[in-house]
TIVO-2410 file (N, C-alpha, C; in nm, 3 decimals):
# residues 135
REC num residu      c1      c2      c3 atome chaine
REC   1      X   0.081  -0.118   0.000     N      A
REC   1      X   0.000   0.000   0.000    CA      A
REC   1      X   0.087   0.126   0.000     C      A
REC   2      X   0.194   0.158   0.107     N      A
REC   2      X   0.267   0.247   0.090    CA      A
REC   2      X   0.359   0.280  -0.032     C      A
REC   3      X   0.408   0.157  -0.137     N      A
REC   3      X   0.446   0.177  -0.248    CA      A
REC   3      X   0.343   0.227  -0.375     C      A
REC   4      X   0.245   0.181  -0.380     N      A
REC   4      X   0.137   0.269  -0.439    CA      A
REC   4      X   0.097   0.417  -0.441     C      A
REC   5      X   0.118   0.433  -0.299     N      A
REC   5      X   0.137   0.582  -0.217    CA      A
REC   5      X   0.237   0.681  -0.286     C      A
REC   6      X   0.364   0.617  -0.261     N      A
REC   6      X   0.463   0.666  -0.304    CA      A
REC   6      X   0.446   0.708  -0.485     C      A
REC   7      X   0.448   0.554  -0.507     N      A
REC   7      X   0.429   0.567  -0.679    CA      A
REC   7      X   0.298   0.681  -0.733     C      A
REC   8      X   0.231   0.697  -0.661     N      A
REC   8      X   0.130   0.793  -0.718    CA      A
REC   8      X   0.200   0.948  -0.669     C      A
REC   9      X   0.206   0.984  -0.564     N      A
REC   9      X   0.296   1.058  -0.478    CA      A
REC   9      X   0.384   1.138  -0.607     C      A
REC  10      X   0.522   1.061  -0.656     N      A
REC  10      X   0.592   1.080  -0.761    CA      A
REC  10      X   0.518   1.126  -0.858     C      A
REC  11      X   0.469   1.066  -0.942     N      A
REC  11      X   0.362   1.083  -1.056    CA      A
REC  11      X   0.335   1.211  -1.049     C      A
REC  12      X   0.224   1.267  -0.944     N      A
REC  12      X   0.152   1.392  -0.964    CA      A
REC  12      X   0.241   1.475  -0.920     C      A
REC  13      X   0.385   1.474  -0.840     N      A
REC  13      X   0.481   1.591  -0.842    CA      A
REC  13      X   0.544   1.559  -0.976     C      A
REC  14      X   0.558   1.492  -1.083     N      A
REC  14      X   0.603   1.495  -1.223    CA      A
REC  14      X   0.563   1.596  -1.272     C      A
REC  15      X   0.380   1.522  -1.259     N      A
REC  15      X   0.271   1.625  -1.350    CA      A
REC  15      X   0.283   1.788  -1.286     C      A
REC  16      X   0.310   1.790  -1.175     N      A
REC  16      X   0.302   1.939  -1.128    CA      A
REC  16      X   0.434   1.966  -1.195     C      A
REC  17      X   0.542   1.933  -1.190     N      A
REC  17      X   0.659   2.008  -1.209    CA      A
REC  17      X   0.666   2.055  -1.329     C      A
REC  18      X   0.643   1.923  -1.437     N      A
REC  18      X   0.697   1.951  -1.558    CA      A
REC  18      X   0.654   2.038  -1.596     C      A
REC  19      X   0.541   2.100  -1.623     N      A
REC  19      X   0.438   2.248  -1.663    CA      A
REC  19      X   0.554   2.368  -1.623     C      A
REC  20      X   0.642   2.318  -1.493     N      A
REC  20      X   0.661   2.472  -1.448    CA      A
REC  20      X   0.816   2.517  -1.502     C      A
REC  21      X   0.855   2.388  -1.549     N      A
REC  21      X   0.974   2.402  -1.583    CA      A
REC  21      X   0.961   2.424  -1.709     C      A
REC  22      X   0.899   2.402  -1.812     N      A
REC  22      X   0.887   2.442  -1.910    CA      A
REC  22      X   0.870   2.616  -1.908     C      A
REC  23      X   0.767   2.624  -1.844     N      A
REC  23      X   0.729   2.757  -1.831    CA      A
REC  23      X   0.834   2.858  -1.806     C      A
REC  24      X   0.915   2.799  -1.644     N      A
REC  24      X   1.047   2.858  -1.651    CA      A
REC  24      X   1.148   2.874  -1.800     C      A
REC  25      X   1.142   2.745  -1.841     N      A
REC  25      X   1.270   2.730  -1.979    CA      A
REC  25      X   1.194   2.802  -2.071     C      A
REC  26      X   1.083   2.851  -2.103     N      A
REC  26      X   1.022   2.942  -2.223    CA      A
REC  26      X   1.087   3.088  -2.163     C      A
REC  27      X   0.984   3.112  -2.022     N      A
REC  27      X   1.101   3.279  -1.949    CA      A
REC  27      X   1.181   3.303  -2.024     C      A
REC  28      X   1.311   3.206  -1.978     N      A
REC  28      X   1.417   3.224  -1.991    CA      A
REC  28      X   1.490   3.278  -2.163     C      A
REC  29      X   1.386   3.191  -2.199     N      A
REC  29      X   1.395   3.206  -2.359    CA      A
REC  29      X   1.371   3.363  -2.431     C      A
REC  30      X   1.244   3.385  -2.332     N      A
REC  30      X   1.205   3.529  -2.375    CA      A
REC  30      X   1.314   3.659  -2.313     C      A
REC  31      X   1.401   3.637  -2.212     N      A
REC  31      X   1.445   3.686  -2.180    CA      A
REC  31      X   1.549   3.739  -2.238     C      A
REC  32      X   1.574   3.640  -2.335     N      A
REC  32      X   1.715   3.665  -2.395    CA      A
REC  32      X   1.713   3.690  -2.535     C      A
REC  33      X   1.589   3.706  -2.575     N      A
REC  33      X   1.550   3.754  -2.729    CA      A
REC  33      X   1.524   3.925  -2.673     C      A
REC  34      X   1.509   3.925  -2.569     N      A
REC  34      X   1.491   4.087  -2.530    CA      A
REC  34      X   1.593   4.166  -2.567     C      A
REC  35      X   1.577   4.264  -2.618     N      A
REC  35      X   1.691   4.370  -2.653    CA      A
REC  35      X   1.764   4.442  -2.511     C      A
REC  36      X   1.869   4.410  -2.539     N      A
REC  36      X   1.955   4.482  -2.409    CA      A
REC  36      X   1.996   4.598  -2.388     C      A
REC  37      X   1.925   4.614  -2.214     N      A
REC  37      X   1.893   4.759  -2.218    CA      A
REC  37      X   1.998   4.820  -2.103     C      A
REC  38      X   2.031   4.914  -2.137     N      A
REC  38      X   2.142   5.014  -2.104    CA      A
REC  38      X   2.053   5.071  -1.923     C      A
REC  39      X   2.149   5.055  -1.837     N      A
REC  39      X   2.183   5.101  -1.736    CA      A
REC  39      X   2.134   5.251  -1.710     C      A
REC  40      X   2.054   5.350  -1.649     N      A
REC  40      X   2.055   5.468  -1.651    CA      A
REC  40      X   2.180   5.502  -1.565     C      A
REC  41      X   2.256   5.620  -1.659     N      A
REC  41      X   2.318   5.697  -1.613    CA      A
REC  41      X   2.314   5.864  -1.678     C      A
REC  42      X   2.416   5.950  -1.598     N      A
REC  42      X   2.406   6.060  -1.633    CA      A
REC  42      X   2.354   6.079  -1.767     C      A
REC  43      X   2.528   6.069  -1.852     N      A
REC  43      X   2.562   6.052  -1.988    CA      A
REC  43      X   2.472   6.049  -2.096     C      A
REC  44      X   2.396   5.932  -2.047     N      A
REC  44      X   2.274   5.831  -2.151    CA      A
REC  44      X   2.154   5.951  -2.137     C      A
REC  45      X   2.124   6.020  -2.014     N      A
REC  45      X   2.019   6.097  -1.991    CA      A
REC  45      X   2.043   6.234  -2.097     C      A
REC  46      X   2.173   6.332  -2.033     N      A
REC  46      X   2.164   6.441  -2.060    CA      A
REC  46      X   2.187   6.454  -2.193     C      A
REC  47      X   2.265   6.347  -2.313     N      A
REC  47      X   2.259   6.311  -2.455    CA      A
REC  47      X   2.139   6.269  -2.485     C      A
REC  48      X   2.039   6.207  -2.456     N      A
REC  48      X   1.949   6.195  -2.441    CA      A
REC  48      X   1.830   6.300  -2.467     C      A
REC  49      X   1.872   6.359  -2.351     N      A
REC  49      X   1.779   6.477  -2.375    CA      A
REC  49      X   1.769   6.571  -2.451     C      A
REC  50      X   1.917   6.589  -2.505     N      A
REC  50      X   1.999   6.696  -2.617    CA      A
REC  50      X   1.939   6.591  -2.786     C      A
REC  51      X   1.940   6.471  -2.770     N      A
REC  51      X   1.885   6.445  -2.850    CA      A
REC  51      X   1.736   6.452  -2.911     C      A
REC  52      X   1.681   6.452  -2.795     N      A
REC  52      X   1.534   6.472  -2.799    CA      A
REC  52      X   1.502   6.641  -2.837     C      A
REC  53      X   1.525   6.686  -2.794     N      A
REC  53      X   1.558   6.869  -2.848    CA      A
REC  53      X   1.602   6.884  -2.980     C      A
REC  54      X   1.706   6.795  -3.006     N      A
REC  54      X   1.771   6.846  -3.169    CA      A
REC  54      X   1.621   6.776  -3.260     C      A
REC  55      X   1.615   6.645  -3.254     N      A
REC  55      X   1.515   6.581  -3.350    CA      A
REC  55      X   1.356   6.675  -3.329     C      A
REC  56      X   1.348   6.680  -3.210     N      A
REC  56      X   1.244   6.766  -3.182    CA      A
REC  56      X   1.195   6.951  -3.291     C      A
REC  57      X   1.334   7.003  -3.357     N      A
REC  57      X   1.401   7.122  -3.362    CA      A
REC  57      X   1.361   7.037  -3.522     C      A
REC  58      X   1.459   6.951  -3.542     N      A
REC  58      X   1.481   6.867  -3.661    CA      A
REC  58      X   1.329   6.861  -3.757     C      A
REC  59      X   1.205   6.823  -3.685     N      A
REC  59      X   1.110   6.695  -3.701    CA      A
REC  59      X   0.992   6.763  -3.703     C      A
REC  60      X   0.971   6.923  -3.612     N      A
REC  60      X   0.879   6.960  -3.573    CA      A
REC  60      X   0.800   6.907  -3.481     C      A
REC  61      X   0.839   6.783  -3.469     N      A
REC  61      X   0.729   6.722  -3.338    CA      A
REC  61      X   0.759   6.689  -3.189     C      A
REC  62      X   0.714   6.691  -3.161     N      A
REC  62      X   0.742   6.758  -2.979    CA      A
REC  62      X   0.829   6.627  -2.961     C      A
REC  63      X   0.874   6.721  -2.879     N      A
REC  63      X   1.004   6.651  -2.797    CA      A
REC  63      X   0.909   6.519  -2.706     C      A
REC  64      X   0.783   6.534  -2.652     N      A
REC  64      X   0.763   6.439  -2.594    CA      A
REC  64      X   0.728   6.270  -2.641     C      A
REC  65      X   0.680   6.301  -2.779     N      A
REC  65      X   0.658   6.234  -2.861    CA      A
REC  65      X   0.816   6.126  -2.898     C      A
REC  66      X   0.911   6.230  -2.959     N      A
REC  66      X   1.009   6.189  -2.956    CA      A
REC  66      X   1.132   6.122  -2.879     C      A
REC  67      X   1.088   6.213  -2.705     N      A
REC  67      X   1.140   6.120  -2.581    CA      A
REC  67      X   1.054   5.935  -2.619     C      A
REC  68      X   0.960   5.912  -2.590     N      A
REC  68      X   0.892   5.839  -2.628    CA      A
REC  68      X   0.901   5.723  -2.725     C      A
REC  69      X   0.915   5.774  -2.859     N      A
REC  69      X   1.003   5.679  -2.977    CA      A
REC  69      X   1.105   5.672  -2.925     C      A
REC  70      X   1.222   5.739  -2.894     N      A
REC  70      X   1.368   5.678  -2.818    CA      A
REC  70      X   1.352   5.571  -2.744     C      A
REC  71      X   1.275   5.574  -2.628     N      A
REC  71      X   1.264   5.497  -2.505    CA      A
REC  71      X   1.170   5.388  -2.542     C      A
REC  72      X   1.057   5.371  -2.666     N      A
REC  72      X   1.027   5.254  -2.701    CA      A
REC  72      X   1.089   5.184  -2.766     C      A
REC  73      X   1.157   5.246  -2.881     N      A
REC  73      X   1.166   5.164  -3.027    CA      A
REC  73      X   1.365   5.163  -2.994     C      A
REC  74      X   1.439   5.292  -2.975     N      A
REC  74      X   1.523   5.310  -2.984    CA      A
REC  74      X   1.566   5.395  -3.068     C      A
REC  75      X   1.710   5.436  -3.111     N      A
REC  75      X   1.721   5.523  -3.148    CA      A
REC  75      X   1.729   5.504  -3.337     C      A
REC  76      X   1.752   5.343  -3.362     N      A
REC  76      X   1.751   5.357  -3.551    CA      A
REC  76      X   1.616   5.354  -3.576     C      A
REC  77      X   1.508   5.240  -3.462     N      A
REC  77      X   1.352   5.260  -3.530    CA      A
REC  77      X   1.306   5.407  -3.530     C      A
REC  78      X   1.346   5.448  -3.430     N      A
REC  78      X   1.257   5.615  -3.380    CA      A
REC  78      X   1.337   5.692  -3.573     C      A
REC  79      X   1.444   5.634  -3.564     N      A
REC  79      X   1.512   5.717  -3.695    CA      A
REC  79      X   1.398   5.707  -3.802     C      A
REC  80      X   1.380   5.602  -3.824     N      A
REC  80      X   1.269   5.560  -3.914    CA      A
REC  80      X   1.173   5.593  -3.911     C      A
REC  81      X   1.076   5.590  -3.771     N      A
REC  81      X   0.986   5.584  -3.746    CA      A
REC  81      X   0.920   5.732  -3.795     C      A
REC  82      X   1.050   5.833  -3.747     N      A
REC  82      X   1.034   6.011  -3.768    CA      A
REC  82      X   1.107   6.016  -3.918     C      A
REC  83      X   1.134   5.935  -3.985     N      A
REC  83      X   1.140   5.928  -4.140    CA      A
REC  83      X   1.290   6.063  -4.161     C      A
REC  84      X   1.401   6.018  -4.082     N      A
REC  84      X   1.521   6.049  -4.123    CA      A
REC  84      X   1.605   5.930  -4.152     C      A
REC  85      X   1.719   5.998  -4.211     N      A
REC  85      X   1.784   5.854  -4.303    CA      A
REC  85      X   1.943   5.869  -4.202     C      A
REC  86      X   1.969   5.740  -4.219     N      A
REC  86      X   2.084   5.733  -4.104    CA      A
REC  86      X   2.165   5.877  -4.051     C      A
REC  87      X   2.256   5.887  -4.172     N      A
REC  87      X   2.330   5.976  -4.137    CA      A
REC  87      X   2.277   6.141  -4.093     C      A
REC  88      X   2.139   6.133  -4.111     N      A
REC  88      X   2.082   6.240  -4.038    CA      A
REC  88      X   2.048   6.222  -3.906     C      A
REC  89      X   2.031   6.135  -3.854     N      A
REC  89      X   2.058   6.067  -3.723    CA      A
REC  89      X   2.119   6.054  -3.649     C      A
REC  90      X   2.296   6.029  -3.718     N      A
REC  90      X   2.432   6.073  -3.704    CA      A
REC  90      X   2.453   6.201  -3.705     C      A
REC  91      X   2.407   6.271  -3.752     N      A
REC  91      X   2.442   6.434  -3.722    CA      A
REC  91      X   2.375   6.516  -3.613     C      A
REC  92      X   2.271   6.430  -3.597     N      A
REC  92      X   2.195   6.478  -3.495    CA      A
REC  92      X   2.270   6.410  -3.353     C      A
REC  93      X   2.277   6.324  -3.364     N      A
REC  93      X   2.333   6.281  -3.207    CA      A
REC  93      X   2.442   6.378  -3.191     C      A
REC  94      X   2.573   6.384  -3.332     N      A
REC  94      X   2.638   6.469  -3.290    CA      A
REC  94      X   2.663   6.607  -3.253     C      A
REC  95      X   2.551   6.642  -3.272     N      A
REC  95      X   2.490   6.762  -3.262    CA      A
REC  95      X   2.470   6.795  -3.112     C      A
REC  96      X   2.405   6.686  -3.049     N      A
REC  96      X   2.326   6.682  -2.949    CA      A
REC  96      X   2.486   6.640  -2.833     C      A
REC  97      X   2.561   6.574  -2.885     N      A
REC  97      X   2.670   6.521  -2.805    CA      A
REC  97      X   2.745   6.661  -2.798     C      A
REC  98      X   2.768   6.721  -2.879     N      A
REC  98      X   2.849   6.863  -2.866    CA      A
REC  98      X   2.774   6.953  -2.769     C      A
REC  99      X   2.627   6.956  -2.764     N      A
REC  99      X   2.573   7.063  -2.700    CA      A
REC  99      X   2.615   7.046  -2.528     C      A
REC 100      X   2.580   6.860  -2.484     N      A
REC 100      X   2.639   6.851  -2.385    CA      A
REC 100      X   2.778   6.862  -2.356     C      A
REC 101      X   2.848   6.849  -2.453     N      A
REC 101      X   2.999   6.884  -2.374    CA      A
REC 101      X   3.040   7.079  -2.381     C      A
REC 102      X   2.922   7.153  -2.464     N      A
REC 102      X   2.940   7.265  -2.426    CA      A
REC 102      X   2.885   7.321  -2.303     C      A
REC 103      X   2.757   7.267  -2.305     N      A
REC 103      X   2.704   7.314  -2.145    CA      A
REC 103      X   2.781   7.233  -2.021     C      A
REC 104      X   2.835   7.123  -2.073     N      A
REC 104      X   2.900   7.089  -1.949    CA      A
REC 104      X   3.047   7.207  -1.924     C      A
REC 105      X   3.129   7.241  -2.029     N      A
REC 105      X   3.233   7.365  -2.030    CA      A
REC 105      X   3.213   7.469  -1.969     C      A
REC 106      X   3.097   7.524  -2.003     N      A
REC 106      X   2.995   7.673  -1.944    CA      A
REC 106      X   2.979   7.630  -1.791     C      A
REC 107      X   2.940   7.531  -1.764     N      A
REC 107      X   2.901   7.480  -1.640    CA      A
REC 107      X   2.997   7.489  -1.536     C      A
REC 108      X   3.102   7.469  -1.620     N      A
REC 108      X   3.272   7.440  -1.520    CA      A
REC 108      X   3.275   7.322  -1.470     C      A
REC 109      X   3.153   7.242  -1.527     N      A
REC 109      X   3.179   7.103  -1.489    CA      A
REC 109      X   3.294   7.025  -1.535     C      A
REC 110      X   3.355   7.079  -1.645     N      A
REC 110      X   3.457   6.976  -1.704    CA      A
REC 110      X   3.554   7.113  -1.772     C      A
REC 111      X   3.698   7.043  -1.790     N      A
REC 111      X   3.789   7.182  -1.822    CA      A
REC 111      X   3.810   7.192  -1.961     C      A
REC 112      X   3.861   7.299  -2.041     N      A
REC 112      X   3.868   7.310  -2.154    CA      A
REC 112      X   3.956   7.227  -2.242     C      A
REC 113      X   4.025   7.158  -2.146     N      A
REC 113      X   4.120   7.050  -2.204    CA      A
REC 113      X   4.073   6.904  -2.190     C      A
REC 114      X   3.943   6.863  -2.099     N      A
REC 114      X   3.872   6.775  -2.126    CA      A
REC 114      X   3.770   6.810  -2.208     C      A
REC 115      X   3.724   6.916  -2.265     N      A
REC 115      X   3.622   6.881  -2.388    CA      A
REC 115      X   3.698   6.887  -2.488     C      A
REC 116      X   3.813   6.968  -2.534     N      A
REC 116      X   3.879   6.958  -2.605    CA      A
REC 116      X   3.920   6.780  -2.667     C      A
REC 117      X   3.967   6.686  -2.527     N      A
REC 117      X   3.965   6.559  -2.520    CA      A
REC 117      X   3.844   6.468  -2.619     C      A
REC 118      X   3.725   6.534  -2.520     N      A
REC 118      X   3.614   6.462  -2.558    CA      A
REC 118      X   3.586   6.502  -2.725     C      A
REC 119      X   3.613   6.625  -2.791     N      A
REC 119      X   3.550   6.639  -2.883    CA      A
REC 119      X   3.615   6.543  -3.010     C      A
REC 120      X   3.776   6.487  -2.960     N      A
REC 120      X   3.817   6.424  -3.019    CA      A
REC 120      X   3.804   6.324  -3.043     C      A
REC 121      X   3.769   6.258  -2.963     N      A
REC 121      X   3.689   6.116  -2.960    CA      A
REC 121      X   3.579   6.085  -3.077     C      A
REC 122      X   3.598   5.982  -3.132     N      A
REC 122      X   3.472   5.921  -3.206    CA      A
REC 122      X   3.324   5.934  -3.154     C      A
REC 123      X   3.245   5.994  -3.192     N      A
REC 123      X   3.101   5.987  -3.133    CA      A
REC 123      X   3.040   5.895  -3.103     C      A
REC 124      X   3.106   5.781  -3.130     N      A
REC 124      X   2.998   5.615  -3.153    CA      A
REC 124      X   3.145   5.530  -3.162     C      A
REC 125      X   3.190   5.483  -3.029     N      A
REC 125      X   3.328   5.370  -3.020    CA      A
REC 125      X   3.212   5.244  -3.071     C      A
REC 126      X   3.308   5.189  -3.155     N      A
REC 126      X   3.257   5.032  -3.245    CA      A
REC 126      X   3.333   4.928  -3.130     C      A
REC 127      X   3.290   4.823  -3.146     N      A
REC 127      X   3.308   4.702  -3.044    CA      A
REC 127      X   3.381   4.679  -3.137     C      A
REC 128      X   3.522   4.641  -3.102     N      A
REC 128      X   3.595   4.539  -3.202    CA      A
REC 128      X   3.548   4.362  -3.232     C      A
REC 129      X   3.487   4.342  -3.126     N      A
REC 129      X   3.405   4.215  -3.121    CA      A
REC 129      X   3.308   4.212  -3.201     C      A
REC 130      X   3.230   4.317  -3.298     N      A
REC 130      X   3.152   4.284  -3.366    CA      A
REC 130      X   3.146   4.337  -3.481     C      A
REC 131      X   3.085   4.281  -3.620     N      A
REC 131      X   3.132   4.317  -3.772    CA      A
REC 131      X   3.031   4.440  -3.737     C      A
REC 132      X   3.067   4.519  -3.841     N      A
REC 132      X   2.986   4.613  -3.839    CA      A
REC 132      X   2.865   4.586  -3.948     C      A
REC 133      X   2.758   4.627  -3.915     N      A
REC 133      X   2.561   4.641  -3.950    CA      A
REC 133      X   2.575   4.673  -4.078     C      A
REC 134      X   2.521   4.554  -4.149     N      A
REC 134      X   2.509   4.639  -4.300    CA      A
REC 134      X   2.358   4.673  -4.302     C      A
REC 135      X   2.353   4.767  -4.403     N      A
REC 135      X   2.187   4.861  -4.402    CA      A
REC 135      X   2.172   4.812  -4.550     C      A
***
């Protein structure tokens, strides 16, 4: 009798489990088809925001709209989405990247020999780990 017990016992913790582990192993699945999302920091914000102002300036359409496409789609769909073509996109960030390292200068947040630094820098460092996106 107690082996019957048992043997049924087993059985219906099978039937309970297996459902959940699947369920878990699908999660997991979805988790990692998710697009990977960037950390808030300063940087990401106040470019950010300089971006949302230039396209805004750019597009005619409110900046809130355009905060909005950034923070859903990102920044190549929102490109699309507001019907500019890459490299207008590219001029705009850099646009928007200069404004912050001027108000950060004005600010005295940073010295004339670190924006000087910064302006030298590439606007967009490429991962050497990855080919670059063909369009």
């Amino acid at each position: 009798m107690n082996a019957i017990r048992l043997t049924t016992a087993v059985l219906l913790a099978g039937l309970v489990l297996t459902p959940a582990a699947y369920a878990a192993d699908a999660a997991d699945d979805a988790a990692a088809r998710r697009p990977a999302v960037h950390r808030p920091s300063i940087e990401r914000m106040a470019i950010g925001n300089a971006l949302t102002a230039e396209l805004a300036t750019q597009t005619g359409r409110p900046a809130t709209e355009i905060q909005a496409l950034l923070q859903e789609q990102g920044p190549r769909a929102a490109a699309e989405t507001l019907g500019l073509e890459r490299d207008a996109m590219r001029e705009a960030l850099r646009r928007a990247r200069e404004q912050v390292i001027a108000k950060a200068l004005q600010a005295q947040m940073i010295s004339a020999e670190q924006a000087a630094t910064l302006r030298q820098m590439p606007d967009t460092p490429r991962r050497r780990d990855r080919a670059p996106r063909d369009e």
